[in-house]
N, C-alpha and C positions, 0 to 999 in steps of 0.2 A: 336405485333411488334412495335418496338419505331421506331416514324417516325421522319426526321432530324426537326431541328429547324435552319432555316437559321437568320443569324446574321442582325438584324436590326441596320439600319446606324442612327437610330435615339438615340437610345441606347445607342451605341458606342458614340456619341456624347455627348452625355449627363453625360455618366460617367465620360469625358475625361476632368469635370471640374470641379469633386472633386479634393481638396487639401488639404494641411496642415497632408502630408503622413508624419506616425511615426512609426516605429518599432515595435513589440511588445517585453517586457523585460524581461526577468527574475524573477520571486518571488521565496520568500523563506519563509519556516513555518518550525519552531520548535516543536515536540510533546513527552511529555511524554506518560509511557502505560497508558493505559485505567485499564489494570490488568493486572498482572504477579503471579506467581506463581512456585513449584520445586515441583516438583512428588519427591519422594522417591522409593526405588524398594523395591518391595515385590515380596518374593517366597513362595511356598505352607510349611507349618511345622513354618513360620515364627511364633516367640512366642507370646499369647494372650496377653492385653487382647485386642487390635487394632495394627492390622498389617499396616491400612490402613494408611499413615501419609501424611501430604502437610505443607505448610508454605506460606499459603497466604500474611500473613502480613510481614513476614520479610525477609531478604535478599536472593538472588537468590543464588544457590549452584548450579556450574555445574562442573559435571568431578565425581570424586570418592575416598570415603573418605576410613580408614583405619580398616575399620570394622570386614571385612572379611580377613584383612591379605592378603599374596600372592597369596591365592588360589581362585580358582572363584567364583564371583561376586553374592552375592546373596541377601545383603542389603544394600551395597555401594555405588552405582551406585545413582548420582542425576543428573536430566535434570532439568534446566528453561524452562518458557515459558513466553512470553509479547506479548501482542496486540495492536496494536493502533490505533486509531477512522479516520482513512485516510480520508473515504467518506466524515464524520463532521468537514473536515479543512480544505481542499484541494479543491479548484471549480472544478464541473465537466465539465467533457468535457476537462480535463487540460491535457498538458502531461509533466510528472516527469520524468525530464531529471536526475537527480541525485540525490542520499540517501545515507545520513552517521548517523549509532548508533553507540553513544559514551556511553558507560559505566566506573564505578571506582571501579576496584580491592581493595577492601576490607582490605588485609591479606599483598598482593604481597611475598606470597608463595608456595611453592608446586608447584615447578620443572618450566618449560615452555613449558605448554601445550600447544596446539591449541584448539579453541572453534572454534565452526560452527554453522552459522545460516540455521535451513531447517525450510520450509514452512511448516505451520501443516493442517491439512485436515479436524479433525476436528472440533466443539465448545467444550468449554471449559469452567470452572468457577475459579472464586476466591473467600474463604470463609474468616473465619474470625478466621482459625489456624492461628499461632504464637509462634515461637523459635528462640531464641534466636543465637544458632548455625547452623550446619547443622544437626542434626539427626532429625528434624523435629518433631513432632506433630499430636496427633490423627486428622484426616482430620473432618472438620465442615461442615455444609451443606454447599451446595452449591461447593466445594472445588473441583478441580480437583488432583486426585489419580495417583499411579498406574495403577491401573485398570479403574477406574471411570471417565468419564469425568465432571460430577455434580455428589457429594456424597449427599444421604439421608441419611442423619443422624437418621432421624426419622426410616425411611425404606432399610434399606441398599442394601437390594435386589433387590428392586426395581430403584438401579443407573443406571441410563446409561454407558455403556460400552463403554471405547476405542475399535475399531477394532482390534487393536493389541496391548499388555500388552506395557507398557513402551511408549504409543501414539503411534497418527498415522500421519505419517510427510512425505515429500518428501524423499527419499532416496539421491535424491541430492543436495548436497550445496546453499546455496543462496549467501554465505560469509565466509570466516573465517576470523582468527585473532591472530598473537599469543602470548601468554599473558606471558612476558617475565618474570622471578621472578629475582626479584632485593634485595629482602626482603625493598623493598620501597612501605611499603603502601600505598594507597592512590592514586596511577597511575591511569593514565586515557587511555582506550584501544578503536580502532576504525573498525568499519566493512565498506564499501564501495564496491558495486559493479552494475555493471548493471544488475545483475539477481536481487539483491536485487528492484534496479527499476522497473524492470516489474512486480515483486513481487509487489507490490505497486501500478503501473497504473492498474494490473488487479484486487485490492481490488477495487480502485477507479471505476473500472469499472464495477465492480461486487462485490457492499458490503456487500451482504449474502453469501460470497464464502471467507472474508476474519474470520481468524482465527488466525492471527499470528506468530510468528515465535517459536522452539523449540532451543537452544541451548545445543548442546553438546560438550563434554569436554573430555577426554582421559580417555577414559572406562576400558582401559587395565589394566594402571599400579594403582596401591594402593598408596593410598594419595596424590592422586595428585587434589582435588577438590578445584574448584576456587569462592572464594565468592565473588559477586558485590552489589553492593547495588539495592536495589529496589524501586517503586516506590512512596512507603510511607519514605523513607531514604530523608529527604527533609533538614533537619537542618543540618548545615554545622561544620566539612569539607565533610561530606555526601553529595552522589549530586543522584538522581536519572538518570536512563537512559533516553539519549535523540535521538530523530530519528531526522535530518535536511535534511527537502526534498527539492529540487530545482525544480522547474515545470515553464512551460508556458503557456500561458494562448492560449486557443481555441479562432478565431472567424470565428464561422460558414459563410462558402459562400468565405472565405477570400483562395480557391486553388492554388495562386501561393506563399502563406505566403510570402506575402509582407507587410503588416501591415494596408490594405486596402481592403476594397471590391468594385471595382471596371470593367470597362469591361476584363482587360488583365485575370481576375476569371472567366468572362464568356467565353473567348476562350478558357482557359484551358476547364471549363464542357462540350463545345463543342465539342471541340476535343476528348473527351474521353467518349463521349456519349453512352449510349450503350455495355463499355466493362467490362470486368470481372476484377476491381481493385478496388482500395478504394483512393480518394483525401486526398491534405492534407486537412486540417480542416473538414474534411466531417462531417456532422452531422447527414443525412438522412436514408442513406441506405449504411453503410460501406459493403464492397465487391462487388458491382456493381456500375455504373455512370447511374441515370435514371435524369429522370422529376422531381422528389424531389428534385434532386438539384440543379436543375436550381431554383424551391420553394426557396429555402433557400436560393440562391443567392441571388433573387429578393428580398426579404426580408428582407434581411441585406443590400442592395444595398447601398453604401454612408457611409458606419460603418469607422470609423476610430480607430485603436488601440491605448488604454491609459492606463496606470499604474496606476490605480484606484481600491477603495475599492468593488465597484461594480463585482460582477460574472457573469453577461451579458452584451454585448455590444449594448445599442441601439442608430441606426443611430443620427443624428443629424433633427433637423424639418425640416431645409430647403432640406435635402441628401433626406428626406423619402419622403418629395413633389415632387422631382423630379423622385424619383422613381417610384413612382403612375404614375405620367405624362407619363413616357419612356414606362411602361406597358401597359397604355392605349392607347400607337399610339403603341405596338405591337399586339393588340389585335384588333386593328381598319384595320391594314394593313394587317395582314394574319385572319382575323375572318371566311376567307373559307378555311384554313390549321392549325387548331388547334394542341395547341403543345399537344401529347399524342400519 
């Protein structure tokens, strides 16, 4: 049983003369993929001598080209895929309040599709195929397939397997977007949403869980595939895709985000001591209020928020002196009611 921690006046006092309170702001990071790549679809009878194809290197093809004519869909069909290194750009502990991928239509032909961005579930690779169009290229090692999520080249049988032929992705949207044809090459097209963000905070949060996104494109109709450039497309008017994330920055201890760690953060843990929630900046124990974070209150005690290059915030010497000080007379004054 957590027992109360009554508010010591010395404390309160002590904090009530930190100053020089600031906000915390806004940052923004720009990132190209890490890798991208376009499956090709394969079906059984497809003709030797490599049915398997991808296009590691070169531009992304989604939607579906005119292969197969009106009838259904059996080498047509192309999906992208891009990843991008969130956890290696983004501080942790941040929260990404908003994400926008801008990619450049290629061709700016073939109807007005919509593209969608779904979450893909699971790793993937980029080999070192290369074509020029869309009908792609025998897949290289390492390449993600049709079927394959890493091709052995060496050993083919030995590839790893998507779960399900054609990847394996969320069923539901993250984003779409619809890619208008103007016969105006060169357009530049945009995705934005908050699934997309969570998308995103939950890599950041979990970056052995991130894999990317799959783009798909109008599977139905016949030649309607949309070419964007990819991440090797770097010489201009070429522009590779870019993700612009907006995030804030975390500081632990700081519960009533006000730009300080202060006592009105230690009323808040008090107050919610003990119950089944998560503070804001919680660092400790998300989904419960315990004695950790009171921990990380005290710890940060006197942290003042700044628009700095720095990924952690630590207090100021004179904030952390006084902090010691305020603990050591609360540890003096209840040393017969220990906080636990």
């Amino acid at each position: 049983m957590v027992k109360p921690v009554r508010a010591n006046p010395i404390v309160i006092c002590c904090t009530l003369v930190i100053s020089a309170l600031r906000n915390a702001g806004a940052d923004t990071f720009t990132l190209v993929p890490s890798k991208d790549n376009t499956i090709i679809q394969w079906s059984p009878g497809t003709p030797a001598p490599n049915p398997l194809l991808s296009n590691g290197l070169g531009d992304i093809f989604v939607g579906r080209t005119g292969q197969d004519g009106p009838g259904p869909a059996a080498i047509s069909i192309r999906r992208g895929l891009m990843h991008f290194d969130v956890a290696e750009s983004i501080p942790a502990g941040a929260q990404i309040t908003t994400a926008t991928l801008t990619m450049r239509d290629v061709r700016g032909l073939n109807g007005d599709p919509t593209v969608r961005l779904h979450r893909v579930l699971q790793d993937w690779g980029e080999g070192n195929s290369f074509f020029q169009g869309g009908l792609g290229t025998a897949a290289s090692d390492g390449d993600v397939t049709w079927l394959h999520t890493f091709y052995n080249s060496a050993n083919p049988e030995a590839s790893p397997h998507w779960d399900f032929e054609g990847g394996n992705f969320d069923s539901m949207a993250s984003a779409d977007s619809l890619i208008v044809d103007d016969a105006d090459e060169g357009r530049l097209f945009s995705w934005s949403s908050s699934a997309m963000a969570a998308d995103l905070q939950s890599w950041l949060n979990n970056p052995g869980e991130n894999f990317g996104w799959m783009l798909l494109g109008d599977e139905m109709l016949s030649q309607s595939a949309i070419r964007f450039n990819s991440r090797e497309s770097a010489d201009p008017p070429n522009m590779p895709p870019t993700l612009t994330i907006e995030y804030e920055r975390v500081f632990p201890g700081d519960y009533n985000d006000d730009g300080t760690v202060n006592a009105a953060d230690y009323v808040v843990w008090r107050k919610h001591l003990g119950e089944t929630t998560t503070l804001i900046n919680e660092a400790a124990t998300p989904g419960r209020v315990t004695v950790e974070d009171y921990e990380v209150w005290r710890s940060h005690f006197g942290a003042v928020s700044a628009q700095t290059d720095s990924q952690s915030l630590v207090p100021e010497p004179h904030c952390a002196l006084l902090a010691a000080t305020c603990y050591f007379c609360v540890l003096v004054r209840y040393r017969g009611n220990p906080i636990a």
